[in-house]
Kinemage of the C-alpha trace (Angstrom):
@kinemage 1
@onewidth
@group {chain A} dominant
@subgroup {mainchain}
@vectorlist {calphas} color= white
{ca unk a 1} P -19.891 -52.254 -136.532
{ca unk a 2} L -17.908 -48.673 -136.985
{ca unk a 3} L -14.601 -49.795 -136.889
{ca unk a 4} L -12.868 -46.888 -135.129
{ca unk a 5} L -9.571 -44.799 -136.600
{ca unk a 6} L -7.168 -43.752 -133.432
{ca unk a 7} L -4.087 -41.420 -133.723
{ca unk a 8} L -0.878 -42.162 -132.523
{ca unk a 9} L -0.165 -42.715 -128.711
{ca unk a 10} L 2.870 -44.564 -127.732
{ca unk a 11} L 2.123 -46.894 -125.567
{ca unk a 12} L 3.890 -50.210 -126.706
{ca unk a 13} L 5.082 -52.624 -124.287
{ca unk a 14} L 3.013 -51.065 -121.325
{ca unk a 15} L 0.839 -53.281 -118.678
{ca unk a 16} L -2.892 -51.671 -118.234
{ca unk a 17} L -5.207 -52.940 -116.500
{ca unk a 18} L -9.071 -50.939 -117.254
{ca unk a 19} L -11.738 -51.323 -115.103
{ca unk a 20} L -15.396 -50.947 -116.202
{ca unk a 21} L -14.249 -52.131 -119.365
{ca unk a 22} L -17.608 -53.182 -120.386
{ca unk a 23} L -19.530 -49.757 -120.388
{ca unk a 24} L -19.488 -47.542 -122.875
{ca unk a 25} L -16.489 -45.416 -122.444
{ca unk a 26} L -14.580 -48.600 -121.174
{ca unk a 27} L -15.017 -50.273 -124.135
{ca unk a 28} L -13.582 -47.857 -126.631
{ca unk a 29} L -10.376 -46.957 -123.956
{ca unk a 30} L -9.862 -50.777 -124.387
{ca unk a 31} L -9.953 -50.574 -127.893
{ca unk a 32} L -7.925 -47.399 -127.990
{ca unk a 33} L -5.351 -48.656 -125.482
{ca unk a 34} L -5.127 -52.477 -127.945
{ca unk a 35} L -5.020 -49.472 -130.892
{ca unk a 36} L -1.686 -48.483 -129.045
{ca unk a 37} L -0.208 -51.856 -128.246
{ca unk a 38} L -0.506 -51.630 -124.825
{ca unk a 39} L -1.073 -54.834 -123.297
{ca unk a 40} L -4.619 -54.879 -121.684
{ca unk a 41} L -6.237 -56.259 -119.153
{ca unk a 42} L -9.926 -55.700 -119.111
{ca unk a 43} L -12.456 -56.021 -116.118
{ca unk a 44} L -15.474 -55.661 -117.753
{ca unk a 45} L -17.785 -55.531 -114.894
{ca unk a 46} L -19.143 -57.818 -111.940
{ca unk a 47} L -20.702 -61.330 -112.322
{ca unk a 48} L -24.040 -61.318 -114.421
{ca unk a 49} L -23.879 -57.698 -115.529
{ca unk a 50} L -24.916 -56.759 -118.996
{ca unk a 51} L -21.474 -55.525 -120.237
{ca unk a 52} L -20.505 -53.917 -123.808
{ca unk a 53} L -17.242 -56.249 -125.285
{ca unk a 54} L -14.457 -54.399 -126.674
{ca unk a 55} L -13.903 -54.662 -130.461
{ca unk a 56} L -10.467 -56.941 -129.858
{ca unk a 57} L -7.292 -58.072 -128.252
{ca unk a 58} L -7.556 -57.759 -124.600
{ca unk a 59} L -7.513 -60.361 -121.638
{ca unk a 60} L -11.301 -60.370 -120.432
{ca unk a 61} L -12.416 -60.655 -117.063
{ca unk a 62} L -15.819 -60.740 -114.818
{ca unk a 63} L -14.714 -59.268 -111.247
{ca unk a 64} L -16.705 -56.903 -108.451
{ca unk a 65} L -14.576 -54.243 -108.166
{ca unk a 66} L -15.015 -54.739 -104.390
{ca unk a 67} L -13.843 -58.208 -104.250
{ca unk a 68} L -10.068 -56.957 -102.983
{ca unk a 69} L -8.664 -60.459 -103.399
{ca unk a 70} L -9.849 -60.785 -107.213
{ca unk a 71} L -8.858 -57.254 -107.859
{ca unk a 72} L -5.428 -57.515 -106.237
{ca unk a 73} L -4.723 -60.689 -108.805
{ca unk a 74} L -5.844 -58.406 -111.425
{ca unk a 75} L -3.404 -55.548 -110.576
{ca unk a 76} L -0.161 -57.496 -109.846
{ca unk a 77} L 2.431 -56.691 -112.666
{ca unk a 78} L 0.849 -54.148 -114.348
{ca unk a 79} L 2.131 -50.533 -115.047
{ca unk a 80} L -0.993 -48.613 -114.410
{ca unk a 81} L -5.004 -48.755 -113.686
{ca unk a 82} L -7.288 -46.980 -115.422
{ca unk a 83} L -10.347 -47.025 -113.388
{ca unk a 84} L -13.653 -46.263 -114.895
{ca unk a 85} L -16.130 -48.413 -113.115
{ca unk a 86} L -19.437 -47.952 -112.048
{ca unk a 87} L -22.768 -47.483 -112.415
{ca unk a 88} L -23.499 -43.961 -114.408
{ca unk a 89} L -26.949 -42.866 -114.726
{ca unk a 90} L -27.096 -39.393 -112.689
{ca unk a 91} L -31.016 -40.249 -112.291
{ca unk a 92} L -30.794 -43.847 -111.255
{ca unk a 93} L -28.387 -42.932 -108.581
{ca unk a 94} L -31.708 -40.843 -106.858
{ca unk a 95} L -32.946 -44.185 -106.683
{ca unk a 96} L -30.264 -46.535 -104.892
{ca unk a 97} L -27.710 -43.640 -103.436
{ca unk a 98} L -26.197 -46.398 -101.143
{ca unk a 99} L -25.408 -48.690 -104.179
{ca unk a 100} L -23.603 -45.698 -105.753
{ca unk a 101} L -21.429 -44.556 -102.662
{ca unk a 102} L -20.310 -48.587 -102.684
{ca unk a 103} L -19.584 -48.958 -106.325
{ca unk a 104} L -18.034 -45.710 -106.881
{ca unk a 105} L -16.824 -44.639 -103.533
{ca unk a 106} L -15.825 -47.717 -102.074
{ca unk a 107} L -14.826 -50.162 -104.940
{ca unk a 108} L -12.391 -47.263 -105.583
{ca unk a 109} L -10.889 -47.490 -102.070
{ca unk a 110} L -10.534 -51.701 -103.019
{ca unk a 111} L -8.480 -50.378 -106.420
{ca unk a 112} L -6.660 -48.563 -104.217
{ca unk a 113} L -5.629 -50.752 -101.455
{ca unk a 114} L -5.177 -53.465 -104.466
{ca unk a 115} L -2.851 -51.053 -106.219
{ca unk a 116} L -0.852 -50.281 -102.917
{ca unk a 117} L 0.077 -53.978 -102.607
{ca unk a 118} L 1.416 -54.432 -105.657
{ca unk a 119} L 3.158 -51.271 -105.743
{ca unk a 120} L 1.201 -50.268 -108.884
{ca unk a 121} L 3.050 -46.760 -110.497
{ca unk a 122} L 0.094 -44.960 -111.523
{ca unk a 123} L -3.423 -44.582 -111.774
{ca unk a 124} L -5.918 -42.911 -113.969
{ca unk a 125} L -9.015 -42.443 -112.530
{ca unk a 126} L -12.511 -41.333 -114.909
{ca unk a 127} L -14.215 -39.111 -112.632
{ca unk a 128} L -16.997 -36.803 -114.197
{ca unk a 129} L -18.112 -33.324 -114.726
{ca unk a 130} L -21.156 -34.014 -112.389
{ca unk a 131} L -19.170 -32.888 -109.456
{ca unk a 132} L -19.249 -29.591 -110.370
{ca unk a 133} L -23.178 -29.397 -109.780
{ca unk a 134} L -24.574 -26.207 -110.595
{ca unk a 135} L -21.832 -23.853 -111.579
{ca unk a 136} L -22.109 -19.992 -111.036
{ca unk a 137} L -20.144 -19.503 -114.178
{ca unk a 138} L -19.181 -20.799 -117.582
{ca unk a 139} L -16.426 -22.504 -118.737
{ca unk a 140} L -15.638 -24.294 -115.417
{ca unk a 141} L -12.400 -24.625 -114.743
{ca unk a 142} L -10.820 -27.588 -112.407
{ca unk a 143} L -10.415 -25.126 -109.708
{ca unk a 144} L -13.914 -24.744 -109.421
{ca unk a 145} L -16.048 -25.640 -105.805
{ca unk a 146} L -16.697 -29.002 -105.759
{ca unk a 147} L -20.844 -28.933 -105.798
{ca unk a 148} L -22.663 -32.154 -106.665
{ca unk a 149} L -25.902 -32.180 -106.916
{ca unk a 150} L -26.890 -36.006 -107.464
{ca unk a 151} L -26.076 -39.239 -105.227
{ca unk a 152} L -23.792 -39.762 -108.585
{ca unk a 153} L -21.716 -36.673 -108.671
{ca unk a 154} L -21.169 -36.638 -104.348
{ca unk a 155} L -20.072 -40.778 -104.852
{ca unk a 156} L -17.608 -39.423 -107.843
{ca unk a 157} L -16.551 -36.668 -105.402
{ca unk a 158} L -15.657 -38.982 -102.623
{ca unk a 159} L -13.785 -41.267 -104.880
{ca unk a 160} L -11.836 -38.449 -105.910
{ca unk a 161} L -10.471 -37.676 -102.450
{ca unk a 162} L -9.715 -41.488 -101.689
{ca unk a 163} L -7.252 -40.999 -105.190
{ca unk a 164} L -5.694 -38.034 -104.074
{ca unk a 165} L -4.771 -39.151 -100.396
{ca unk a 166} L -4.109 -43.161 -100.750
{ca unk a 167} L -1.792 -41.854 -104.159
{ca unk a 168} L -0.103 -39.396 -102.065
{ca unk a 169} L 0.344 -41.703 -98.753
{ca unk a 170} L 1.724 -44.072 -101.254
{ca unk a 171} L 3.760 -42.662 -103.666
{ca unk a 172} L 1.895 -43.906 -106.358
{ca unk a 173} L 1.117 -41.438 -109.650
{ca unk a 174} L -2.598 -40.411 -109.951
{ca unk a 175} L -4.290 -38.358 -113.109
{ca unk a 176} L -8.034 -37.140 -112.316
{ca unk a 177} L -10.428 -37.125 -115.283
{ca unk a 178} L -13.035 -35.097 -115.293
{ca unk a 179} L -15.426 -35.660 -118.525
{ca unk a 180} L -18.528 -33.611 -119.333
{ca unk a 181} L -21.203 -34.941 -121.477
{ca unk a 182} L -19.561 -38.279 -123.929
{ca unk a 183} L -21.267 -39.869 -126.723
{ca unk a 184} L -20.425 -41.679 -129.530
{ca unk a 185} L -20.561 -45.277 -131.049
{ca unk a 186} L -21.828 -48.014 -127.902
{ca unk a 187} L -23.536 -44.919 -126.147
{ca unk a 188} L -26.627 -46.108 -123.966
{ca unk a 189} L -29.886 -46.668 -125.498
{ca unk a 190} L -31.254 -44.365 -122.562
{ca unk a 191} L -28.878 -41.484 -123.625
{ca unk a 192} L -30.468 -37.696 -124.901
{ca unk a 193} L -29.078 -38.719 -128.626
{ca unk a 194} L -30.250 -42.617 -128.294
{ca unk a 195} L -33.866 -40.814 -127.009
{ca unk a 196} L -33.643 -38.270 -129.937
{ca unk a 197} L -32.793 -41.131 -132.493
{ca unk a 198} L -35.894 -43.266 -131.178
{ca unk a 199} L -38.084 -40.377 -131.583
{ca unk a 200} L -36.996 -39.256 -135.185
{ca unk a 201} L -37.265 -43.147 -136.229
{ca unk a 202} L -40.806 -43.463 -135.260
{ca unk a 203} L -42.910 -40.461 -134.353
{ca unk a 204} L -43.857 -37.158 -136.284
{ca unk a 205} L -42.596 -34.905 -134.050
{ca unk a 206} L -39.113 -35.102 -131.250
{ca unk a 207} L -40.125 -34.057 -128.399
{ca unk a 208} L -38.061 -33.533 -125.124
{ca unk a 209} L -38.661 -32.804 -121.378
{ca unk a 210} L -36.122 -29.401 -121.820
{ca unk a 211} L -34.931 -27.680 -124.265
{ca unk a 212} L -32.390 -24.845 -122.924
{ca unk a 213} L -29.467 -26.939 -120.758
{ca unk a 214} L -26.595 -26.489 -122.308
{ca unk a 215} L -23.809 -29.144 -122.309
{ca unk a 216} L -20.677 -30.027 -123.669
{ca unk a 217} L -20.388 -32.789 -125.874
{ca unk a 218} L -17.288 -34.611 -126.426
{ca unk a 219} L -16.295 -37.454 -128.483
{ca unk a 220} L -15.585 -40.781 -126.910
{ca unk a 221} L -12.936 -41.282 -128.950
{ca unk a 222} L -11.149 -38.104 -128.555
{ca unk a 223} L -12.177 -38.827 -124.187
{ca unk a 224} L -10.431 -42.894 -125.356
{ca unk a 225} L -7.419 -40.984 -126.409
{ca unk a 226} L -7.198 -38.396 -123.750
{ca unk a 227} L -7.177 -41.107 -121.033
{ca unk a 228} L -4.578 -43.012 -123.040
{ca unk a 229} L -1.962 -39.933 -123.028
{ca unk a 230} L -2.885 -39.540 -119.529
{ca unk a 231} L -1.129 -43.089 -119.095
{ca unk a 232} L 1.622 -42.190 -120.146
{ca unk a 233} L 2.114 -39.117 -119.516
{ca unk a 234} L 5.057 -38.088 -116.857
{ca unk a 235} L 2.135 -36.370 -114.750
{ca unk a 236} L 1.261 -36.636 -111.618
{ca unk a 237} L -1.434 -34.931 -108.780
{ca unk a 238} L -3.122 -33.182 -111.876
{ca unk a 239} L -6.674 -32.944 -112.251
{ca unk a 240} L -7.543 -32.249 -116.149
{ca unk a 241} L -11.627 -31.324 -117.501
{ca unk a 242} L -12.037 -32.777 -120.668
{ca unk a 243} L -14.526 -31.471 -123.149
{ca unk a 244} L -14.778 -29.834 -126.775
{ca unk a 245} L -15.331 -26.386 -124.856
{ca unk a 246} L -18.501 -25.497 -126.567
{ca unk a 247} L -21.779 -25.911 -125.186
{ca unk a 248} L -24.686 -26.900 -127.433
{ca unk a 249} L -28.366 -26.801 -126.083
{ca unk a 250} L -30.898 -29.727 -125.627
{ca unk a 251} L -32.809 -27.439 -128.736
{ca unk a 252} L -29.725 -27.646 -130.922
{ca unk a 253} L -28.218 -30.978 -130.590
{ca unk a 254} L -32.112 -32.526 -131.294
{ca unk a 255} L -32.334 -30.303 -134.427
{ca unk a 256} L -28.562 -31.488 -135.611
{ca unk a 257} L -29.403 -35.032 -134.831
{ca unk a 258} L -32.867 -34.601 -136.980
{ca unk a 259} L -31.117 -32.822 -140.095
{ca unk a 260} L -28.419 -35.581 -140.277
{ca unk a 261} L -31.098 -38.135 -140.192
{ca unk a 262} L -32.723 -36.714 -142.979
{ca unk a 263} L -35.944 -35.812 -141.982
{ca unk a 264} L -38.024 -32.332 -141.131
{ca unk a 265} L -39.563 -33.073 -137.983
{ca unk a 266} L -40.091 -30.016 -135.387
{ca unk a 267} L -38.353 -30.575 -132.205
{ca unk a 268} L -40.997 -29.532 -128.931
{ca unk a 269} L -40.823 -28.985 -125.694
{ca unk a 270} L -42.621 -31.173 -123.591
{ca unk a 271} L -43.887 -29.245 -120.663
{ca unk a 272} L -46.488 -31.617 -118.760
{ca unk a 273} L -43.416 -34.394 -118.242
{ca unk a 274} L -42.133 -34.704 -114.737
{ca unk a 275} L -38.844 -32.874 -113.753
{ca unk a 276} L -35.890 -35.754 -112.523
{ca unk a 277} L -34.913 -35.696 -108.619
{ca unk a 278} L -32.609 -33.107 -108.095
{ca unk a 279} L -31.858 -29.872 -109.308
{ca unk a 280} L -31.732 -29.239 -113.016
{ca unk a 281} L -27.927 -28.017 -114.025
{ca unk a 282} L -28.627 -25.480 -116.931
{ca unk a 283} L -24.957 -25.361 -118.393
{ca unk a 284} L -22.231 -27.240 -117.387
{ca unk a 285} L -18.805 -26.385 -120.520
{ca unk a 286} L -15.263 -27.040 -119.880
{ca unk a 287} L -12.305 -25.190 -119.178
{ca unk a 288} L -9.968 -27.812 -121.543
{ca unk a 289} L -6.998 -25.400 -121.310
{ca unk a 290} L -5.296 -27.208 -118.472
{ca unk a 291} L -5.955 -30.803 -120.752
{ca unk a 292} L -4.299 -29.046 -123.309
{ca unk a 293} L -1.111 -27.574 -122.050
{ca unk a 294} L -0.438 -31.439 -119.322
{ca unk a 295} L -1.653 -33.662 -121.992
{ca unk a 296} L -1.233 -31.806 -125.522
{ca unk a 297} L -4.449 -32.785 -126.111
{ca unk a 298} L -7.568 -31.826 -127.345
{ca unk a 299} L -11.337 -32.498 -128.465
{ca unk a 300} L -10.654 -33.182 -132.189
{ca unk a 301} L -13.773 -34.161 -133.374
{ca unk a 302} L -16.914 -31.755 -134.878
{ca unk a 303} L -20.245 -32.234 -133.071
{ca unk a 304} L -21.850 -32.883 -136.332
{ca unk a 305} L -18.861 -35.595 -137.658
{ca unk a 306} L -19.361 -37.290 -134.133
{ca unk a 307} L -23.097 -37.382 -133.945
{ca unk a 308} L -22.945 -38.580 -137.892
{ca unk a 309} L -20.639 -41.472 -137.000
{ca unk a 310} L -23.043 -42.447 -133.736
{ca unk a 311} L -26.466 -42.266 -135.871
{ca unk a 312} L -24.329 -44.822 -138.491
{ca unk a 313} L -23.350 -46.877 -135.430
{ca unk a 314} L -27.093 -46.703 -133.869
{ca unk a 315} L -28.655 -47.899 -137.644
{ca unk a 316} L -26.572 -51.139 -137.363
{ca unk a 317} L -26.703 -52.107 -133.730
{ca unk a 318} L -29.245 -54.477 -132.438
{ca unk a 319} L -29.333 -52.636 -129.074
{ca unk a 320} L -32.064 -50.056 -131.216
């Protein structure tokens, strides 16, 4: 296991409860947060889930995010939520839309309405990038339309305005993420990288569905520590992108990920596969400036560093 180095945040003393605890960004805010010594509770997903465990030092639960009366004995006492449930494949939520709008849209409304009765003071809530759909230009800033173009990105959209209006009809503090493309130690075995890995492990040639999207890859730790600052940051009502800034192609990150594994192995285009529901977004980079001047923060980790510390995690984990 990659044990995982975090920089100072002060957050000593402080109550946090995380939701979705148990997936892959979850688990390294919970370690990141325990990192910190913030005192952490840790819903790591619903009854008979497959859930990721964070490294250490947290009060586990199993709870439904929907299930108002568990969540509201989760919530009493502590100082603020950082909600990150829910399912996040953008192409599985093609195929059960309504399971999406409930996790997302209305387990968020539950947090809520939990938070409101225990007069929680903040909440931090992971929405992603995916909103934006297909941008018209590059960097996006937060100000841009709001134009989802999956069942995923529309459910994170909704949940989004349920933050803004219960948080403002209640007092309470609210701090909108907005991540673009994560990765790192944990990631999911169906991931671009995890695919890439697979590929370079076992065939003579990579070979992917596309090779000219362009995203922008950020760190999960340097996401873990973002959401952290947002915590405790004396914010509130922002909305804050966070990304490196750069975009790297499909091409690009495939070649990096086969140099650092050592190999020579041409990376193709595979033309006959089926296209994914939807429409394709071709590049999606963030506008970090805002992250930078709320938070003082900022992506701090090289592509290549980050992708060398996930291939390391990936050649010890029993998941590949």
């Amino acid at each position: 296991m990659v044990r995982m180095n975090f920089p100072s945040v002060q957050m000593e003393g402080r109550n946090v409860l995380v939701t979705g605890a148990g997936g892959f960004i979850g688990s390294a805010v919970v370690d990141f947060l325990v990192s910190c010594s913030a005192r952490v509770r840790a819903l790591l997903g619903a009854p008979g889930e497959a859930v990721r465990n964070p490294c250490c030092g947290a009060e586990t639960y199993l709870t439904d995010i929907r299930d108002l009366a568990k969540v509201s004995e989760h919530v009493r006492g502590v100082d603020v939520v950082v909600h990150l449930a829910g399912p996040p494949s953008v192409r599985m939520s093609f195929e059960c839309p309504s399971e999406y709008a409930a996790i997302h849209t209305l387990g968020t409304a539950t947090i809520l309405e939990a938070c409101q009765r225990h007069r929680v003071p903040r909440i931090v809530y992971v929405s992603s990038a995916e909103i934006y759909g297909r941008p018209i230009s590059n960097p996006v800033t937060e100000d841009f339309e709001v134009r989802p173009v999956s069942p995923y990105g529309a459910a994170k959209a909704g949940a989004e305005v349920f933050v803004r209006t219960i948080a403002a009809a209640s007092g309470m503090k609210a701090v909108i993420l907005r991540p673009f493309s994560v990765y790192g130690p944990r990631l999911s075995s169906a991931s671009l990288i995890a695919n890439i890995l697979q590929q370079v492990r076992s065939c003579d040639s990579v070979w992917v569905r596309d090779l000219k999207p362009v995203r922008d890859y950020c760190f999960v730790r340097d996401v873990a520590e973002a959401i952290a600052l947002a915590c405790g940051a004396e914010v509130d009502g922002c909305t804050l992108n966070l990304g490196s800034g750069v975009g790297t192609s499909v091409k690009e990150i495939a070649e990096c990920v086969v140099r650092l594994s050592g190999k020579k192995l041409a990376v193709q285009e595979n033309s006959i596969s089926e296209s994914g529901p939807g429409e394709e977004i071709y590049e999606l980079v963030a506008d970090t400036r805002r992250a930078s001047a709320v938070l003082g923060w900022r992506a701090r980790t090289r592509l290549e560093d980050g992708l060398r510390e996930t291939i390391l995690w990936m050649n010890h984990s029993a998941e590949f």
